[in-house]
C-alpha positions in Angstrom: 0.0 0.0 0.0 3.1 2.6 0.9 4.0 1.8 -2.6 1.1 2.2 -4.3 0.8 5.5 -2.6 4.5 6.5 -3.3 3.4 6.2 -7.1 0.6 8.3 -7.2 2.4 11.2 -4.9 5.0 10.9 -8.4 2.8 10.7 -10.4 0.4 13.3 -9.7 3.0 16.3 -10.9 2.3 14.5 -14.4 -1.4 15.1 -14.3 -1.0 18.7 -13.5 -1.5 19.1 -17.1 -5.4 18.8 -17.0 -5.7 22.0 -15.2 -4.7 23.7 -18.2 -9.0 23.6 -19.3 -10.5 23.4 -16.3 -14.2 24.2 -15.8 -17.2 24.2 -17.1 -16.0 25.8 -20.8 -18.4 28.3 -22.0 -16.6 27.6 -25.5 -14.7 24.6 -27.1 -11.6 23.9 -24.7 -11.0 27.7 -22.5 -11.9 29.9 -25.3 -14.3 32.4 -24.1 -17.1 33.3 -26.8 -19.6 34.7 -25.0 -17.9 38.1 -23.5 -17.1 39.7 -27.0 -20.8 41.4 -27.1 -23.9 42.0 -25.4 -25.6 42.0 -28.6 -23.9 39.2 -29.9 -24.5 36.6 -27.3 -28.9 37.8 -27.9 -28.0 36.1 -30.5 -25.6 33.2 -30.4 -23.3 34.9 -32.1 -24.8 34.3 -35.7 -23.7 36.5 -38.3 -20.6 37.4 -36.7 -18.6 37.8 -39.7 -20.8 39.7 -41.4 -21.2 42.4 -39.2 -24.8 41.3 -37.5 -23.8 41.7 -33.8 -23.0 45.0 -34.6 -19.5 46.4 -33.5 -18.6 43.4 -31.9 -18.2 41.7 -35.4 -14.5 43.9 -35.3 -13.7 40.8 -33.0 -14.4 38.3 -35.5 -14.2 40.1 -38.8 -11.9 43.2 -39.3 -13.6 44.1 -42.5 -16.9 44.8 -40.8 -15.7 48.1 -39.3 -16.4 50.0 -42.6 -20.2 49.3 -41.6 -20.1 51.6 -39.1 -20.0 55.2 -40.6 -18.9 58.1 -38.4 -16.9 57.7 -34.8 -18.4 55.0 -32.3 -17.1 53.1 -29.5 -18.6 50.1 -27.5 -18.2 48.9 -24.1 -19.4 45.0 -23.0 -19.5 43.1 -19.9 -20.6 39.8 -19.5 -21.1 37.5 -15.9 -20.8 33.8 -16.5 -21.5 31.3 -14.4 -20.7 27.7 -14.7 -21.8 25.0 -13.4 -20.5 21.4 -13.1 -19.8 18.5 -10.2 -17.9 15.4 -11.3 -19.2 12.7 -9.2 -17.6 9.4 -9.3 -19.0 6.3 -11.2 -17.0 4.0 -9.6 -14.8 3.2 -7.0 -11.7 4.7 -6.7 -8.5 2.7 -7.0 -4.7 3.2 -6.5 -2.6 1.3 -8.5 -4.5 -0.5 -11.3 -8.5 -0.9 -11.7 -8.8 -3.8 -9.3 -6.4 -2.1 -7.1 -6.7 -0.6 -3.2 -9.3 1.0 -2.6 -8.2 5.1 -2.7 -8.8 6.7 1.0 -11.0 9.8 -0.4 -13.9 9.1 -2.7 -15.9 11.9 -3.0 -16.5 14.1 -5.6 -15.1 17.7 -6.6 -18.5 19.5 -5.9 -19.3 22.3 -7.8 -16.2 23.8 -10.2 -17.6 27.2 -11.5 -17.6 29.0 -7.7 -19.0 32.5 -8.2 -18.7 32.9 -11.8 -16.4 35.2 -13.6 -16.5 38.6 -15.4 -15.8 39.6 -18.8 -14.7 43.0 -20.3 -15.0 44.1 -23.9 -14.4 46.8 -26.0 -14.8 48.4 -29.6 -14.0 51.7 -31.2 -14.3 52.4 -35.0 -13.1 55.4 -36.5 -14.1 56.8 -40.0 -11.2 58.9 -41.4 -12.8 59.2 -45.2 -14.9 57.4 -47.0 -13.1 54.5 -47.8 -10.6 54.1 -44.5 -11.6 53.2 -41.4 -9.5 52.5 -38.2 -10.3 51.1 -34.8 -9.0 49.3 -31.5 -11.0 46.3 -30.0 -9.6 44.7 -26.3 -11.6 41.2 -25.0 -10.6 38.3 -23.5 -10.4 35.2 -26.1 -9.9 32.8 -23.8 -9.9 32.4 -19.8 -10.6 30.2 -17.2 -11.7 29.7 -13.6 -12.0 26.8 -11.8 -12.2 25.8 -7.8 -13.9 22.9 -6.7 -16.1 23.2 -3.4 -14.1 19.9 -2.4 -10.5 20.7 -2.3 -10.1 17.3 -0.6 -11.4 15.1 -3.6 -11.4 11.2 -5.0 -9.2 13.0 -8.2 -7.1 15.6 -7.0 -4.0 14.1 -8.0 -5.4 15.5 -11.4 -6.2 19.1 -10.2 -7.1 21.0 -7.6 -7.7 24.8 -8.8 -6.9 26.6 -12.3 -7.1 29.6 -13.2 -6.5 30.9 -17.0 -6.4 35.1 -18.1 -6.1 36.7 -21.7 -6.3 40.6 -22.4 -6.1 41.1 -26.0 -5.4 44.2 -27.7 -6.1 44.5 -31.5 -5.7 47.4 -33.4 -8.2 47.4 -36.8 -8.1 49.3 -40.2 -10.7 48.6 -42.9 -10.7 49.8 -46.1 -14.1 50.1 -48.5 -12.5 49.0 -51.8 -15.8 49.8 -53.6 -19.5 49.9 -52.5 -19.9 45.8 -52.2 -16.2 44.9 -51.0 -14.2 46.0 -48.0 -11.7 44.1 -46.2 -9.4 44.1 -43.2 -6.8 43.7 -40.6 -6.1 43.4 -37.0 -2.9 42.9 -35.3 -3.4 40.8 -32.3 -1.2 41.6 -28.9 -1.9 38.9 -26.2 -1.1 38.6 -22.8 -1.4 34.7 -21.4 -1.6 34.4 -18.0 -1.8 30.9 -16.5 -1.5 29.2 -12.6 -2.1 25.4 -12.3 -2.4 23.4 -9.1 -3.3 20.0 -8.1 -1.7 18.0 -5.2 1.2 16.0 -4.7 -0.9 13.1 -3.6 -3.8 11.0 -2.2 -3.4 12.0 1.7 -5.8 15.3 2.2 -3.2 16.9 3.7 -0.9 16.9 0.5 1.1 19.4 -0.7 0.5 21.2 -4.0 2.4 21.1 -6.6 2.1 24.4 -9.3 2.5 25.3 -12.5 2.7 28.8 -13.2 3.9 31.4 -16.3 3.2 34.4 -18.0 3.8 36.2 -21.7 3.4 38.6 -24.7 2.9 37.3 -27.9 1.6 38.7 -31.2 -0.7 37.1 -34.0 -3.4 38.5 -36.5 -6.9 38.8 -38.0 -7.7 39.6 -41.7 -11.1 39.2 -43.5 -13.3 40.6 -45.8 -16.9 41.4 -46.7 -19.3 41.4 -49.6 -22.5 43.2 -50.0 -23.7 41.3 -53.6 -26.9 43.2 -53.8 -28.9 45.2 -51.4 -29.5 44.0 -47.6 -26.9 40.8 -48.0 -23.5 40.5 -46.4 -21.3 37.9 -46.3 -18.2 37.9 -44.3 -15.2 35.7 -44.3 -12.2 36.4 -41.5 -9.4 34.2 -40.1 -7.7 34.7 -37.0 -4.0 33.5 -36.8 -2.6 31.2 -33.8 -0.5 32.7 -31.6 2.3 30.9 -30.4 2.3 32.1 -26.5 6.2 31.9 -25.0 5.7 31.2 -21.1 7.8 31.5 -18.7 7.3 30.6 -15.0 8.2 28.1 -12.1 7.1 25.0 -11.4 6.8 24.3 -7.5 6.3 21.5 -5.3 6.5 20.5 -1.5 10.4 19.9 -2.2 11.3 22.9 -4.4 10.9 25.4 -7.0 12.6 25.0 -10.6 11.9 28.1 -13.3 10.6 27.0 -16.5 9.5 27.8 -19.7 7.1 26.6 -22.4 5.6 27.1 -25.9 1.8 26.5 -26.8 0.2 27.3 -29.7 -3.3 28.6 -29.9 -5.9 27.5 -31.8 -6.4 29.3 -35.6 -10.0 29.6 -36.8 -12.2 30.4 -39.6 -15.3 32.1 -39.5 -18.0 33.0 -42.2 -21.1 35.0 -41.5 -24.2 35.6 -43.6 -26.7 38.6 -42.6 -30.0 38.8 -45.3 -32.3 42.2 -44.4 -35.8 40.5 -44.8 -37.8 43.9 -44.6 -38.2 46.7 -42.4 -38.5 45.0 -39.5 -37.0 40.9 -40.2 -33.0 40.3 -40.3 -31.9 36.9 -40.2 -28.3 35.9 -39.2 -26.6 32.9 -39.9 -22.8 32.1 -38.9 -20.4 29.1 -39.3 -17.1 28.9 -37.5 -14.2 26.1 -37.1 -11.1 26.1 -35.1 -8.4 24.5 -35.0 -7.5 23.3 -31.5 -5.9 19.8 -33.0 -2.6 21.8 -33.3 -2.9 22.4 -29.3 -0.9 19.2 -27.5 1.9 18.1 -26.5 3.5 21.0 -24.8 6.6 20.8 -23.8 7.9 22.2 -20.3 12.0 23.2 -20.5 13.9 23.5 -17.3 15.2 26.8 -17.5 18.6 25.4 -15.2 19.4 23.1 -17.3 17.9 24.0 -20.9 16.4 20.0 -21.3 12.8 18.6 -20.4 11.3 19.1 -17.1 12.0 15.5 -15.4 8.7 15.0 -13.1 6.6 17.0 -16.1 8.6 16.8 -19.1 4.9 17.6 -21.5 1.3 18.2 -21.2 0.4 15.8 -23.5 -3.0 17.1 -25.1 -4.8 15.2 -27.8 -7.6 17.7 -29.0 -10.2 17.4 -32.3 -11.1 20.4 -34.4 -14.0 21.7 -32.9 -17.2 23.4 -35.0 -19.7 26.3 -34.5 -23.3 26.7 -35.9 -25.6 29.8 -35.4 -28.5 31.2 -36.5 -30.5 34.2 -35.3 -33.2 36.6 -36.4 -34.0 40.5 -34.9 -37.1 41.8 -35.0 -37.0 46.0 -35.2 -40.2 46.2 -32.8 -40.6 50.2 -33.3 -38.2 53.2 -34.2 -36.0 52.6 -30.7 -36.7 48.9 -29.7 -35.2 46.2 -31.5 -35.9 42.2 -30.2 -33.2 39.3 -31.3 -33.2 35.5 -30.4 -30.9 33.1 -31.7 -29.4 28.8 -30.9 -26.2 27.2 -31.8 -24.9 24.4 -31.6 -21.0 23.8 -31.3 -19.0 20.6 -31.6 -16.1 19.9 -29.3 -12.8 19.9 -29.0 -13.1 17.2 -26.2 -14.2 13.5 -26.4 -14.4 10.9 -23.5 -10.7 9.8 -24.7 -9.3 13.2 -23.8 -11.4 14.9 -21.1 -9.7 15.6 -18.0 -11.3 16.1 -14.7 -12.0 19.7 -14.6 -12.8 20.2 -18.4 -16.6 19.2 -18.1 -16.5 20.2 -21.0 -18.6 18.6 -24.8 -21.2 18.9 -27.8 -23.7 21.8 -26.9 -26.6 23.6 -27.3 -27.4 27.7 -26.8 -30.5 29.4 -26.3 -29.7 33.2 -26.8 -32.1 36.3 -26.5 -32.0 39.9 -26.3 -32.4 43.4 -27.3 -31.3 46.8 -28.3 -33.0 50.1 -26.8 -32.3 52.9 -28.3 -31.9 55.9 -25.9 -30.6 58.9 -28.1 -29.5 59.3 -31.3 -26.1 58.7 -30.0 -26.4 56.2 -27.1 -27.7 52.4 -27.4 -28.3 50.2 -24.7 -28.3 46.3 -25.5 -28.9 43.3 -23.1 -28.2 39.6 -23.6 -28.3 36.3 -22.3 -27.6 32.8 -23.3 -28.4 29.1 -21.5 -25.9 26.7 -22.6 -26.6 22.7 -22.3 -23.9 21.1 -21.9 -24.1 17.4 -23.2 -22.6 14.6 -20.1 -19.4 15.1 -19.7 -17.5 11.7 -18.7 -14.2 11.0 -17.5 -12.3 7.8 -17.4 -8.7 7.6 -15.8 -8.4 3.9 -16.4 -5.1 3.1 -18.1 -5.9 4.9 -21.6 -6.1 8.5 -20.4 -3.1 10.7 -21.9 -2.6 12.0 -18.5 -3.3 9.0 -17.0 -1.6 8.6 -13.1 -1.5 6.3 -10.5 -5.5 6.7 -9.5 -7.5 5.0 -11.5 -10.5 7.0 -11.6 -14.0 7.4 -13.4 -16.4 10.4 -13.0 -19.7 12.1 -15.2 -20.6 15.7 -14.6 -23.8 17.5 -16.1 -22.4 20.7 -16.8 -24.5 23.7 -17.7 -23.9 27.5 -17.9 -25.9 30.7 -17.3 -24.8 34.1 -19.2 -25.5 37.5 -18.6 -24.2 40.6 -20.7 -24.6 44.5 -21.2 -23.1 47.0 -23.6 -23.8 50.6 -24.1 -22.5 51.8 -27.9 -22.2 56.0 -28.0 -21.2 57.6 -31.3 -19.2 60.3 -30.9 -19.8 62.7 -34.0 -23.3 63.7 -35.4 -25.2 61.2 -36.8 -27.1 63.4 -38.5 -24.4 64.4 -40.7 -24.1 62.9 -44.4 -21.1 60.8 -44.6 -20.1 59.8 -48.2 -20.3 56.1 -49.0 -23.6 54.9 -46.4 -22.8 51.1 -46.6 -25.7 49.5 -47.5 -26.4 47.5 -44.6 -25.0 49.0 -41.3 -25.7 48.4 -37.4 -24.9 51.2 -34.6 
């Protein structure tokens, strides 16, 4: 029994690695969807690329800030809350499957805690009739996570997690002609990351921590079409950004600095907005991303320049994940305008590759929401989306890439609750003629 314990103390630095997507994800993996735009998430997001979420579509598509005539700005913020318990299946065994019972064999109770906050931010700038330039800041991807059980059946495989992104893009747009625009966006990200799960099975073990920080840089282009009056279709792609860390890794015995390199996902997105009549839009939005090319990180040991020993990888093993949205808005008078949309996004993560704290597969959104406008120059809009999240099941049982000594299986019913305002101000007169109206605009 000493030995079997001795072995899961080890090998619990290894599964440190599933901290890195902890929680229950509001997106595919950590990336963070829904705190780009109140307006947006009223309606799942459909016809982001093609400028129907109105200037929030600058985080998707940099071609859609020539819709917006004149000088605006936008300010978001979105509450999520999370929800997921991973409750054991089985018995929990050290060793093998038919191996000692483990001590603790309760659950991790529920992950999400109080929820988080989001910020974003938009500002378009027309400087003639054809150029356009802007700055948008958000938070692309993020996590969160603290069990209510710190003393749990799995938390050799994690015990807290915490993920933060500020990205910074500045935009320019140019209108090449009255039905084609296009544009770019240079991304500046800072990745901010602390890991912890514990040294071992006792309840009293010491954590062990992975922890780093960087700068890196990557980019956005896209364009959009207007073929005839009231259609737009927009096409974008965001670059991955390789993110540089550096940091320590700690235990109960020591602290070593280290360093690693992950790449981000790239994505595609493509975006379809169709004016019906006065009062009908319709939205419709496809997006993929390309999270296969996130695994197998490697962790340097800064002292000596060659793989970490007790956590040489985080071996991840991820699918390309997809997104489907469509939405509608209603213009209910001159000032009021009413929007619903669902989606319906297909993971990055199977029950091959799930780890404990990423309750996290296939699901369904429910959006709603509205736009009030107060003055000519100020707009208020509200959203909110229900996510169902399809069972989520682990299964530490010999296969697992981060597979330790505890063999371990749980299923979680994750689901997630999302709130978000912006207010949207335009700073010149909108009453003033401004060459070249696009044909279908939003502010």
């Amino acid at each position: 029994m000493k030995g079997i314990v001795r072995k899961a103390a080890a090998a619990a630095t290894v599964s440190v690695a599933a901290l890195l997507v902890a929680g229950a994800a509001e997106a595919s993996s950590f990336a963070i969807r829904s705190g780009q735009s109140a307006e947006g998430l009223g309606m799942a997001y459909a016809g982001a690329a093609s400028g129907g979420i109105g200037l929030g579509s600058m985080a998707w598509n940099p071609a859609t800030i020539t819709m917006f005539p004149g000088r605006n700005s936008q300010w978001n913020y979105t509450y999520l809350n999370a929800n997921a318990s991973y409750d054991p299946t089985s018995t929990t065994r050290l060793g093998a499957p038919n191996g000692p019972a483990s001590p603790v064999q309760n659950g991790t109770g529920n992950l999400g805690g109080d929820g988080a906050g989001i910020p974003a931010s938009y500002s378009a700038w027309q400087l003639t009739d054809r150029f356009w330039i802007g700055l948008t800041t958000g938070a692309p991807y993020g996590l969160r996570s603290k069990p209510e059980n710190q003393v749990h059946a799995a938390q050799v495989y994690g015990r807290s997690a915490k993920v933060t992104t500020i990205n910074v893009s500045p935009t320019i747009g140019y209108k090449v002609n009255d039905w084609f625009s296009v544009g770019a966006a240079l991304q500046i990200q800072y990745f901010d990351t602390k890991l912890k799960t514990a040294s071992g099975i006792a309840p009293a073990a010491g954590p062990v921590i992975v922890e780093g920080d960087t700068i890196d840089f990557g980019y956005r282009i896209g364009a959009t079409l207007t073929p005839r009056d009231g259609t737009t279709i927009g096409l974008a792609y965001r670059s991955s950004i390789r993110q540089t860390l550096e940091g320590s890794f700690r235990t109960p015995v020591g602290i070593v600095p280290i360093k690693a390199n992950l790449n981000l996902p790239d994505s595609v997105v493509f975006g379809v907005s169709q004016v019906i009549n006065d009062q009908w839009q319709a939205h419709l939005g496809v997006e993929w991303t390309n999270w296969s090319r996130f695994r197998r990180i490697p962790l340097v040991n800064e002292l000596t320049g060659g793989p970490l020993a007790a956590l040489p990888s985080l071996n991840f093993v991820y699918d390309d994940s997809w997104f489907f949205s469509t939405g509608v808005e209603y213009k209910y008078n001159r000032d009021l305008t009413l929007r619903a949309g669902v989606a319906y996004e297909l993971s990055a993560v199977n029950d091959q590759n799930r780890t404990i704290y990423i309750s996290d597969n296939d699901r369904l959104w429910l959006s709603a929401g509205g736009s009030y406008q107060i003055t000519d120059k100020l707009k208020l809009d509200l959203g909110y989306t229900y996510i169902h999240v399809n069972k989520a099941r682990v299964n530490y049982t010999g296969a697992h890439p981060q597979q330790a000594a505890v063999f371990y299986t749980a299923e979680a019913k994750p689901y997630i609750h999302i709130v978000s305002a912006g207010l949207t101000y335009r700073w010149d007169n909108p009453a003033e003629t401004i060459p070249v109206q696009p044909v279908v605009r939003k502010y």
